[in-house]
N, C-alpha and C positions, 0 to 999 in steps of 0.2 A: 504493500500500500504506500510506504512512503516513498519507494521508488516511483510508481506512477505519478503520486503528490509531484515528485518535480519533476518528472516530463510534462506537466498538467502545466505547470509555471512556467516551466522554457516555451510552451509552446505559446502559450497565453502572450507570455512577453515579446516572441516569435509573430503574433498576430497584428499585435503593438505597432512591430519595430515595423513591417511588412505593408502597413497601411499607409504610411508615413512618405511623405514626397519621397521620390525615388533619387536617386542619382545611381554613379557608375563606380562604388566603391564598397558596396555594403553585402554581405552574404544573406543567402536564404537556407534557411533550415529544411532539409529532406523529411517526404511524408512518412518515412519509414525506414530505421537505418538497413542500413546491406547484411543479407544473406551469407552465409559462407558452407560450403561442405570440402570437407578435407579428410581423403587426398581425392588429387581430381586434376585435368588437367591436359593436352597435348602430350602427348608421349610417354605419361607418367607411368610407372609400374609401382606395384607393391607386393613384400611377399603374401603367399599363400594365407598364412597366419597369424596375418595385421588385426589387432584384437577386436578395431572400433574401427567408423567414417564418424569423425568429427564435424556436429552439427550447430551451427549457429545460426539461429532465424532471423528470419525479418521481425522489427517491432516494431510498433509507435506506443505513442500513450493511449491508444485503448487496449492490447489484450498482445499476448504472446503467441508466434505462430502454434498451431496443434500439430505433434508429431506423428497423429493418424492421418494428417496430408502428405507426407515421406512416404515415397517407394524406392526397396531398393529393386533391382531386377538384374538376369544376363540381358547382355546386350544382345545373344543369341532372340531371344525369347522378352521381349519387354515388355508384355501387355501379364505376363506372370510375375504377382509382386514373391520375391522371398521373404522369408519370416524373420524378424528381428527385433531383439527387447531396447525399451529406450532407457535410459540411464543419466542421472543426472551431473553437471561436468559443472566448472567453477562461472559464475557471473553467470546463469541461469542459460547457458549453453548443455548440449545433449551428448551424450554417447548411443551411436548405434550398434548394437553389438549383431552381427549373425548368428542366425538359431544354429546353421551348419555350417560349417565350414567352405572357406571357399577353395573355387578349384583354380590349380594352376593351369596357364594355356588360356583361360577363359578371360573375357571383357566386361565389366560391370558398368552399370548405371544407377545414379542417384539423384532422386527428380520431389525437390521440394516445391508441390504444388499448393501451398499459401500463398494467398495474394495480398499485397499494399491495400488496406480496406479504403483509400483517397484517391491511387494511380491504379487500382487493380494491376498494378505491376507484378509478374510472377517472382517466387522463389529460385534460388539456384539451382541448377541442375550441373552434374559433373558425370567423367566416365575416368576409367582406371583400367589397367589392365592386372593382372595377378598372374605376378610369378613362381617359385616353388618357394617353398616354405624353409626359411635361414634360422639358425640362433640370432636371438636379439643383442643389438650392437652392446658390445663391451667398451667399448673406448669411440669417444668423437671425432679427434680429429686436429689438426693445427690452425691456428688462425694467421694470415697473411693479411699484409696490407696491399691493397690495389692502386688504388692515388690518393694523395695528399697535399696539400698545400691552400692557398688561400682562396677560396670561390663565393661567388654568389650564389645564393640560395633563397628557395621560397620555405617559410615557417609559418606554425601553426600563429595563429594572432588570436586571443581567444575576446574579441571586442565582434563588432558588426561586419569587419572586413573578413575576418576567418583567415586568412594566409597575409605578410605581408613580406616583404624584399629584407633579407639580409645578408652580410658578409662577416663569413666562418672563416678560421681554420682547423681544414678538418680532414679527418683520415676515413677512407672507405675501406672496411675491411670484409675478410671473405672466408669462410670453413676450408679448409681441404681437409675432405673427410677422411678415415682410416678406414681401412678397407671393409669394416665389421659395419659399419656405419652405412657406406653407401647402396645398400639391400631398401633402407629404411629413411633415406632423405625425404621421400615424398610424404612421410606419414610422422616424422618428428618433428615436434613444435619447437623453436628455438628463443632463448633469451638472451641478452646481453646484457654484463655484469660487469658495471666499472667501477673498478678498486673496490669490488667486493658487492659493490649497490646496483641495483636492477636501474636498465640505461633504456628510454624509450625516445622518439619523437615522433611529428606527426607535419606533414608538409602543409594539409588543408586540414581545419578542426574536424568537418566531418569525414575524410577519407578516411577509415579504418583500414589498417591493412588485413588480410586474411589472418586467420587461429595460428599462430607460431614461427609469423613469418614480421619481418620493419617493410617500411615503404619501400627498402630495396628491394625487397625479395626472400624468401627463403637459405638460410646459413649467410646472410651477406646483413652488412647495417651499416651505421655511418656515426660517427663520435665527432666532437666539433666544440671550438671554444667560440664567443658571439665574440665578434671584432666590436662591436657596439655596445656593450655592454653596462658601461657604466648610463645609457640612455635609454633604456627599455622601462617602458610602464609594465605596471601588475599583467597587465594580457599580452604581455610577448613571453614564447619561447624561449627560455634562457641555454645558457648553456655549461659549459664544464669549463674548472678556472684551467687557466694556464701554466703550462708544465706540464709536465711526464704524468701518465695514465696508464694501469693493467687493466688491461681489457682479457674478458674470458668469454664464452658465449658456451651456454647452459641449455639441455635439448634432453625433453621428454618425453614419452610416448604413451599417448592417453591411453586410457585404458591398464596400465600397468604402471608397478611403480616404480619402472625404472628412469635415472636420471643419470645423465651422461655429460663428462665437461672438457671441454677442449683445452688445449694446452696455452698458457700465457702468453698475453701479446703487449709489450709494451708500447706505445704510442708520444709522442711528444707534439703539442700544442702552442701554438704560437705566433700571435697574430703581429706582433714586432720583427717578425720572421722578415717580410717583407712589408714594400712603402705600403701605407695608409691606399683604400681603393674606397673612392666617394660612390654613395649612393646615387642614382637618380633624383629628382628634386620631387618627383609624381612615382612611387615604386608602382610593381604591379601590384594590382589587390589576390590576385593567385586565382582569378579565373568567377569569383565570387559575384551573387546579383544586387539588388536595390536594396535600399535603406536610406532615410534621410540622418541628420546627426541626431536629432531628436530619438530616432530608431534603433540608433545607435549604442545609448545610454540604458536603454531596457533592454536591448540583445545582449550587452555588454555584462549582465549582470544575470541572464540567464544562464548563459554560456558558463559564467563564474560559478555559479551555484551547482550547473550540471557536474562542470570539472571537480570540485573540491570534494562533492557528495560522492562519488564515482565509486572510488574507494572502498568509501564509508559503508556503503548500500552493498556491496557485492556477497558480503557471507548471508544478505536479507534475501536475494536474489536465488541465489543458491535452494537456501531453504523451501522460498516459495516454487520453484522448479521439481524438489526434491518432493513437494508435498500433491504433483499433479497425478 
């Protein structure tokens, strides 16, 4: 209940902000956020005796998708649903477990037909293929740096703009899995863990990325210290001071309670590195629609509220998932 309580508000204040003259700088709130099922995907495989499909639904503030609209199927055969219990996972997300086992050779499908009750916009649908059945990875992997140095970038902005322009420096890093590991890329969730503390960002406030994957992608993320920093309001992005950083990245496999951790990466940061890089005097707003500034000040504060409660709400989340 007091989770819907503040989607009730954000969205209210969402209505607010969204009636209000428009201009070309102000974000609009999605009617429903995104879908996810994991693993899924172009080319993906998994083994045989991957335990779960990792399910995240669409929401709004009225009601939480129903897991009796999930089918799974062969892609041989897809008008035949297979049997499978649902199980409750953290922040009121699902586990699908198989009644039977799956067979290797074969092609699966996983087709969440919940719809957006504003866009009737469907649920996600994914395919997989299943390989033969591995031991579960014992070790993760090394972590490597890709590129480095001082860039532009768009961050989450948590006021009416949702993304705004800034300059990092900052390290793109990437898994090179060990060999036990790579059977099970497609189906482990990953975290990143700097100097010990769980490391996230987010480019657009509402872009979620997929169940255990950053906005780069799966085993890959980015660390970053703000060249701007001593200038940022309460709703900017911050970032990690300057200096040297161990970076580790931490990979689970739902369903199981196995936890697996890559070898140390140290990173160095440094935005003295090189000269000072001016911003634009107009940055981009990150792709975001209307709001006037009046709309601003109540999206500004929705947004706030959503963020800080986040958290807080997620063992209430759980429960009430666990309780359906």
């Amino acid at each position: 209940m007091i989770a819907m309580r503040t989607m009730v508000l954000v969205l209210a204040a969402a209505s607010v902000a969204l009636s209000a003259p428009r201009t070309a700088t102000a974000c609009s709130l999605p009617a429903c956020t995104q879908g996810f099922l994991v693993p899924g995907g172009r080319g993906v495989e998994v083994p045989a005796n991957i335990p779960a499909v990792y399910w995240r639904p669409m929401r709004s503030y009225e009601a939480f998708s129903d897991p009796v609209n999930v089918v799974l199927a062969n892609a041989a055969d897809p008008k035949t649903s297979l049997a499978f219990t649902v199980q409750p996972a953290d922040h009121g997300d699902f586990l699908l477990v198989p009644s039977a086992p799956l067979v290797a050779g074969q092609r699966y499908l996983v087709s969440d037909h919940n719809e957006c009750e504003q866009t009737q916009s469907p649920g996600p649908e994914v395919a997989f293929a299943v390989g033969p059945a591995v031991a579960m990875p014992s070790e993760l992997g090394t972590l490597v740096v890709t590129s480095a140095g001082i860039e532009r970038a768009g961050l989450a902005n948590y006021d009416s703009t949702c993304s705004s322009d800034a300059i990092v420096a900052q390290a793109s890093i990437q898994l090179e899995p060990a060999a036990s590991a790579i059977p099970w890329m497609n189906a482990l969730h990953f975290e990143t863990l700097v100097d010990g503390e769980p490391w996230s960002f987010r480019n657009i406030v509402w872009e979620v990325p997929a169940p255990g994957a950053s906005p780069l992608g799966r085993g890959r993320d980015r660390v970053f210290e703000r060249c701007d920093a001593d200038h940022l309001s309460p709703t900017q992005t911050t970032g990690l001071a300057r200096g040297k950083h161990v970076v580790t990245m931490r990979a689970t496999l739902p369903g199981t309670g196995q936890v697996i951790t890559s070898s140390p990466l140290e990173v160095s940061l440094d935005c003295a590195a090189q000269p000072d890089t001016q911003l634009d005097p107009e940055p981009s707003a990150g792709g975001c629609n209307a709001g006037g500034s009046g709309a601003a000040l109540w999206l500004a504060a929705a947004l706030l509220a959503l963020r800080s409660r986040s958290r807080r709400l997620a063992p209430e989340r759980s429960k009430g998932a666990a309780s359906q």
